[in-house]
N, C-alpha and C positions, 0 to 999 in steps of 0.2 A: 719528245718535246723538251727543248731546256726552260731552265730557270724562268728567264726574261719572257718567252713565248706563254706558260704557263700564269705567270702573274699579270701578266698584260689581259687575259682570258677572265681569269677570275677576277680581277678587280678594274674589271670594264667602267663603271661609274667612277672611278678614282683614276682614271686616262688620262688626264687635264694636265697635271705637272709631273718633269721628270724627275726629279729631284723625288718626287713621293713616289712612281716606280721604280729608280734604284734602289731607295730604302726597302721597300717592298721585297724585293729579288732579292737585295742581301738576307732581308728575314727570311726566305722562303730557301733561301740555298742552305742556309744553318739548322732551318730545323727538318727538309726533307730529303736532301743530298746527300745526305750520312748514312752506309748502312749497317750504322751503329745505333742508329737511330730507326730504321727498319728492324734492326733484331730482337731491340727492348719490346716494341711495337708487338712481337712474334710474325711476321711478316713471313721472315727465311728464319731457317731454322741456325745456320751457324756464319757469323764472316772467317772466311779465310784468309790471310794473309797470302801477296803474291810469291815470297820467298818458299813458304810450305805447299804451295798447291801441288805440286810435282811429287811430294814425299808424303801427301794425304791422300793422293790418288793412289800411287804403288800400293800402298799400306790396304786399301779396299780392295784392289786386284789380289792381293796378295791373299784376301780374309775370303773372297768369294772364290778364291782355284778348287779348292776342294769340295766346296758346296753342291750337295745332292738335292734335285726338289723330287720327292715322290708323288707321281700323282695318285687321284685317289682309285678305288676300285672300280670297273666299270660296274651300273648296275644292270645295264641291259645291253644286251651282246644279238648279233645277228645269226639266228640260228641256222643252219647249214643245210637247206633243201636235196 
């Protein structure tokens, strides 16, 4: 849902002028449309820029190639009739 759909929802009693739903959107786009504004929040954990995503993904591929998971011991095993 964007901005204008979003504020149009929630400030259903304040419908009457547009002029008070563009202000409205503009507020709502500055303080929820940012997720810079999501991160401080703790929302998501990190923003990535789109210039690094390509060179933050390798860099995980790169951390998890040699990664072993052991599992753990069985404790009950089927015994062999």
């Amino acid at each position: 849902m964007g901005a204008k759909g979003a504020v149009e929802m929630i400030f259903r009693a304040e419908h009457r002028g547009g002029a008070k739903i563009a202000a409205r959107t503009k507020e709502y786009e500055d303080r929820f449309l940012s997720p810079f504004a999501a991160a401080e929040r703790g929302y998501i954990d990190d923003v990535i820029m789109p210039r690094s995503t390509r060179a933050r993904i390798a860099r995980r591929w790169r951390c998890w190639r040699g990664k072993k998971v052991e599992l753990p011991a069985r404790r009950h095993d089927n015994l062999p009739l």
